[in-house]
C-alpha positions as CSV (number, residue, x, y, z in Angstrom):
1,X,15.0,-12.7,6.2
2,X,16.4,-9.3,7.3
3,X,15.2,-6.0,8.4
4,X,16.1,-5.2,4.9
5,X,14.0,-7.2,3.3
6,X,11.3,-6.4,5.5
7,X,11.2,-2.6,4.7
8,X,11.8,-3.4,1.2
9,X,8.7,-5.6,0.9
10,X,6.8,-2.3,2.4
11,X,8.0,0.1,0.4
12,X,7.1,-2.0,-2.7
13,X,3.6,-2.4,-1.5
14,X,3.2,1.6,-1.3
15,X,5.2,1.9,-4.2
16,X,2.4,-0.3,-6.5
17,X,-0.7,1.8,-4.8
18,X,0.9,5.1,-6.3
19,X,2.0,4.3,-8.9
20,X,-1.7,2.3,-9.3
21,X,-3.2,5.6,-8.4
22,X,-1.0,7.2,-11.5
23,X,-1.5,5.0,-14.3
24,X,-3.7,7.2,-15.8
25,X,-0.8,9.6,-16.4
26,X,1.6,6.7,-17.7
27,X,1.2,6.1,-20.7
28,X,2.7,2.7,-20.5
29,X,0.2,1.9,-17.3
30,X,0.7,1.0,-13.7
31,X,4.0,-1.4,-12.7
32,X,2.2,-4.8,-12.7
33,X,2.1,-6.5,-9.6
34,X,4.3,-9.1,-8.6
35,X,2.9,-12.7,-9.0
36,X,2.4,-14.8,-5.7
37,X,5.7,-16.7,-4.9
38,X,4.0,-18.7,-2.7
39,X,0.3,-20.5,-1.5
40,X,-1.0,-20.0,1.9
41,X,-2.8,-21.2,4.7
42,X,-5.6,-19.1,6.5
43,X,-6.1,-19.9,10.2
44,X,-9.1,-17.8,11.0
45,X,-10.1,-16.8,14.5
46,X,-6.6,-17.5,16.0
47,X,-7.4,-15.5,19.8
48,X,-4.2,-13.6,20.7
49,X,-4.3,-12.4,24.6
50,X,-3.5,-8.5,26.0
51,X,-2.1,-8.3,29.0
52,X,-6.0,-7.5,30.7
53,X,-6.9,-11.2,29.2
54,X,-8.7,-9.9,26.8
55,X,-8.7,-11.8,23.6
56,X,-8.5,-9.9,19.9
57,X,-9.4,-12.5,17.1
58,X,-6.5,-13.1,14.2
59,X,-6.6,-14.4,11.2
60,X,-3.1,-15.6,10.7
61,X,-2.1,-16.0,6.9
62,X,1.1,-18.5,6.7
63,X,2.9,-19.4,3.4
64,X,3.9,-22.4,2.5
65,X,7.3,-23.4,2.2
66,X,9.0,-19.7,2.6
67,X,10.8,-21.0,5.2
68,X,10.6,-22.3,9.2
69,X,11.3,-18.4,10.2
70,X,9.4,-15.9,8.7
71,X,9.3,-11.6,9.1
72,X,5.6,-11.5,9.3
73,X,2.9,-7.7,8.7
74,X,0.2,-6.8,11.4
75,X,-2.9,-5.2,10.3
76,X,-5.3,-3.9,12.7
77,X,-9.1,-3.0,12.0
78,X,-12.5,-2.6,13.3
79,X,-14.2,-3.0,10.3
80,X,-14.8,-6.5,10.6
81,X,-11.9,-9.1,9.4
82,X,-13.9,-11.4,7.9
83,X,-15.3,-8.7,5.2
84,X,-12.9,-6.2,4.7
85,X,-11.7,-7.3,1.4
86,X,-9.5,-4.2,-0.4
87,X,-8.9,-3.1,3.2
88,X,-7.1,-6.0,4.9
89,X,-7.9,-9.4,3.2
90,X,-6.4,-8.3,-0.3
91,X,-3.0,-6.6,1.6
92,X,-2.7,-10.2,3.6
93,X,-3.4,-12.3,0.8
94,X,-0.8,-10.4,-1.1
95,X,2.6,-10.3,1.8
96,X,1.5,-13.8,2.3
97,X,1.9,-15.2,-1.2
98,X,5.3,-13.1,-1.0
99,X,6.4,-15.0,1.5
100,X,5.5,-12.9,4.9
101,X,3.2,-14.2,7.8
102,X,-0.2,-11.9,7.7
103,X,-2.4,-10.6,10.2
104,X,-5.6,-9.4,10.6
105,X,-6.8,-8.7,13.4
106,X,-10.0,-7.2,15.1
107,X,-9.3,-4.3,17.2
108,X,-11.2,-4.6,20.8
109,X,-14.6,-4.5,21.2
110,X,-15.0,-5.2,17.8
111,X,-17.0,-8.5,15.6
112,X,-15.0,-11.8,16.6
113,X,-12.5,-10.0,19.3
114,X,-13.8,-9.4,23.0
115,X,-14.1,-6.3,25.4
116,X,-15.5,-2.7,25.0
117,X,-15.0,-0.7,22.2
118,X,-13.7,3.2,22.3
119,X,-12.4,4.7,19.5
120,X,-8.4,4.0,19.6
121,X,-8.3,4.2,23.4
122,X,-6.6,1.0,23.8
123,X,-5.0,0.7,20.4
124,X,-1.4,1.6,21.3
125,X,-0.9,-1.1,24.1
126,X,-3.0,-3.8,22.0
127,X,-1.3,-3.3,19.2
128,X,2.4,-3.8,21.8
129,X,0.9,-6.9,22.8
130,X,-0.3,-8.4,19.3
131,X,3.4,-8.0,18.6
132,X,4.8,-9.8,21.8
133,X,2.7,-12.4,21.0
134,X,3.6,-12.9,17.3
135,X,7.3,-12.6,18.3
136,X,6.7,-15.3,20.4
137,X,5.6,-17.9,17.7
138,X,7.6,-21.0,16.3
139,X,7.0,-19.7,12.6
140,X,8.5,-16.0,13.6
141,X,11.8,-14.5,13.0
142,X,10.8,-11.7,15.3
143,X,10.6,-8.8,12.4
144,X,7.4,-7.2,12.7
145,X,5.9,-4.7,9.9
146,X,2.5,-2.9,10.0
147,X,0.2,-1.7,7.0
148,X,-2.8,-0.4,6.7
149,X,-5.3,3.0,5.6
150,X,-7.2,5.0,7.6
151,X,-8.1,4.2,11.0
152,X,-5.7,1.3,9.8
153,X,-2.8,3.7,9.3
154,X,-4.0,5.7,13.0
155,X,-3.4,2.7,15.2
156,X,0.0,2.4,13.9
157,X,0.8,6.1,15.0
158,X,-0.2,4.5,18.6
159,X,1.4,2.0,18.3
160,X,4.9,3.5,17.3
161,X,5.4,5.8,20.2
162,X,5.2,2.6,22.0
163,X,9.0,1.8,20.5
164,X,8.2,-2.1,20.3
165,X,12.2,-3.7,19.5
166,X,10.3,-5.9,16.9
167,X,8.0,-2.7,15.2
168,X,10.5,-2.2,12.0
169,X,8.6,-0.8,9.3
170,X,5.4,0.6,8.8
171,X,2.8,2.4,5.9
172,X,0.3,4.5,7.6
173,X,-1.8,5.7,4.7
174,X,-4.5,8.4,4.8
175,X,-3.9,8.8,8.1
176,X,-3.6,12.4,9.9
177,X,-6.7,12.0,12.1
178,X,-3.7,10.1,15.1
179,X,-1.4,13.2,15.2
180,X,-3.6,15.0,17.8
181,X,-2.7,18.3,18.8
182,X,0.8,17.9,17.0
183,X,2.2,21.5,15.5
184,X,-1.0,22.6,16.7
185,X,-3.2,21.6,14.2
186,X,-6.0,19.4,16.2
187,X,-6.4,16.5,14.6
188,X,-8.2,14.5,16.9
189,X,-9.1,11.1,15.0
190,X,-10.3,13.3,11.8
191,X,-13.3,15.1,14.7
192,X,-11.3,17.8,14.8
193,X,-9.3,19.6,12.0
194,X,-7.5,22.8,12.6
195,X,-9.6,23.0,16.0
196,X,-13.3,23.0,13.9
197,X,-15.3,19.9,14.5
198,X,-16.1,18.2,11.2
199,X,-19.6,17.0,12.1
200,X,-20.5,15.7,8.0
201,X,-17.5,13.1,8.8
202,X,-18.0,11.8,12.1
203,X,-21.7,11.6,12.1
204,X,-21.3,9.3,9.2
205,X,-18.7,7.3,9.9
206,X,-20.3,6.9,13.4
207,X,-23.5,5.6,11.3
208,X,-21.7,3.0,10.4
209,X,-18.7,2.1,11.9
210,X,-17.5,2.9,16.2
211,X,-20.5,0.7,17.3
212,X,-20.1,-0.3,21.1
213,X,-22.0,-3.4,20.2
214,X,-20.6,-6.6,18.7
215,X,-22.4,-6.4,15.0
216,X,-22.6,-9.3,13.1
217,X,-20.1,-11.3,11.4
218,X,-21.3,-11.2,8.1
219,X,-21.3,-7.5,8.4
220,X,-19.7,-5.1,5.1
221,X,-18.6,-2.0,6.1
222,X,-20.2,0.7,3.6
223,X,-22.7,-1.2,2.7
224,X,-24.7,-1.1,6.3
225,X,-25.1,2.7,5.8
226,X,-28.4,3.6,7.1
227,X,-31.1,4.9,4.7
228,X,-31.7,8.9,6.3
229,X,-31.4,11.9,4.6
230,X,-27.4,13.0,6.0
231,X,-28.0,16.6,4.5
232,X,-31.0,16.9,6.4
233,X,-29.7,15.3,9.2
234,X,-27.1,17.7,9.5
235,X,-28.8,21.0,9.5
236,X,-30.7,20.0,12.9
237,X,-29.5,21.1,16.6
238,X,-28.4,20.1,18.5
239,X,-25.6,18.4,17.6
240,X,-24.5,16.4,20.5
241,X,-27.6,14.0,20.3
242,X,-27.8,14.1,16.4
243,X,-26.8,10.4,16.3
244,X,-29.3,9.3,19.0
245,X,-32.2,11.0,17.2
246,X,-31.3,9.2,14.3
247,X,-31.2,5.9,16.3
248,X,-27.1,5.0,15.6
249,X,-25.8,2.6,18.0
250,X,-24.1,3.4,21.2
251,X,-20.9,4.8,20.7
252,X,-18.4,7.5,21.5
253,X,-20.5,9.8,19.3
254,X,-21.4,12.2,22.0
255,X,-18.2,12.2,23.7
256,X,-16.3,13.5,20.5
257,X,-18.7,16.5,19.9
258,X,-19.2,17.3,23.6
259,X,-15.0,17.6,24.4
260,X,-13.3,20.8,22.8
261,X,-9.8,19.8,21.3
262,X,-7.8,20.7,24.3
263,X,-9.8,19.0,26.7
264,X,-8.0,16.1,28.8
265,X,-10.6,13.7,27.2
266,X,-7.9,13.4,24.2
267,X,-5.0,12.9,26.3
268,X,-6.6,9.0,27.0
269,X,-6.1,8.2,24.0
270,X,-2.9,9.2,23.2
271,X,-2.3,10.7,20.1
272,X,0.8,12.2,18.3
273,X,0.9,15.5,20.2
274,X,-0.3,16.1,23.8
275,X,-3.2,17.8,24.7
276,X,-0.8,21.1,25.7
277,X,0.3,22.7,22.4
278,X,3.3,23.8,24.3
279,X,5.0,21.3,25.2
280,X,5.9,19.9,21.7
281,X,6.0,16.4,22.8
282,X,7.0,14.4,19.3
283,X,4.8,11.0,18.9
284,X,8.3,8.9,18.1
């Protein structure tokens, strides 16, 4: 299967969420999606090692008879695997009944995978090593795609300024918050846009989501949104301990409201631009 055909299969996937997104304005609807060419087998909780030892839990979607060497797609979340149907589950379900290897995978720190949890700190070189591992497989043809929205999209802006050989293709979607301090726009994970910190989104996606602690399995993202009054909420001072009045779980919460764009806090994890405007630096 070639490089090709890879980036083909991507571009067709993105292709059907626009033109999904436009049906309204065609008048003969949305393209229909392609049939499943294949069945698949779902090998849940499949624990891939970084190079620390720590171990990110998989679940590792393989069709059936597509072949003994297969280009396979990596997607990365924290919003739980197991749950995070339109997300990740529906994307895997779909390469793999096109015939591509799938991946899911819990980022660190987070449900099923172990270690400690920051936001995208150790997403770039996780991500490296997810694909060194899957390279290294029997059922791999070492062609690698990502995919994913959102903090799904972000991690694979880290992970392309790491120039993996095997990283050919990848759809980022809704994704701006990973391009840091790039053109000078400070975009710090979405905190930060145009410099201004956008408290109405972190505070609730903090409420929710960014947990240092391991929540439970059966957990649905969106629909463990605590019951407070987030208008309320958000004309209170002061802000940096906002999410501990409210009784969130630890997280990076404080750190994000507490460090101004520029500040070297950003450079750990990495994004797009550096935490210099002037130097330029490109993120590829």
């Amino acid at each position: 299967m070639s490089h090709l055909r890879l980036q083909t299969a991507l571009l067709a996937l993105i292709g059907l969420t626009v033109t999904s997104a436009l049906g309204a304005q065609n008048p003969d609807g949305p393209i229909a999606k392609p049939a499943p060419r294949y069945r698949f087998e779902i090998q849940h909780n499949v624990m891939v090692p970084m190079r620390d030892g720590i171990r990110l839990a998989t679940d590792l979607y393989l069709p059936q008879g597509a072949g003994d060497k297969l280009p396979s797609i990596l997607m990365r979340t924290p919003y739980n695997k197991a749950t995070y149907r339109q997300g990740a589950i529906v994307p895997a379900e779909f390469f793999a009944g096109q015939g591509y290897a799938s991946l899911v995978q819990d980022t660190r720190g987070q449900f099923e995978s172990e270690g400690d949890y920051r936001v995208q700190v150790n997403d770039a070189r996780d991500g490296y090593d997810a694909i060194d591992w899957i390279i290294q497989q029997p059922w791999s043809d070492k062609k690698v795609g990502t995919y994913g929205c959102s903090y799904l999209g972000e991690v694979q802006y880290l992970l392309a300024k790491m120039h993996h050989p095997a990283h050919l293709a990848m759809i980022p979607q809704a994704a701006s918050g990973a391009v840091g301090p790039a053109g000078g726009y400070y975009t710090d994970f979405g905190a930060y846009e145009g410099g201004a910190l956008t408290l109405s989104t972190i505070f609730g996606w903090f409420s929710f989501a960014g947990h240092k602690v391991h929540e439970p399995v059966s957990t649905v993202i969106g629909a463990n949104v605590p019951a407070i009054d987030f208008a309320a909420a958000l004309r209170t001072l002061p802000v940096s301990t906002l999410a501990k009045r409210y009784g969130f779980a630890a997280s990076d919460y404080e750190d994000f409201v507490t460090h101004p764009p520029a500040d070297p806090y950003w450079a750990e994890v990495g994004y797009c631009g550096t935490t210099i405007v002037s130097t330029r630096r490109r993120c590829m």
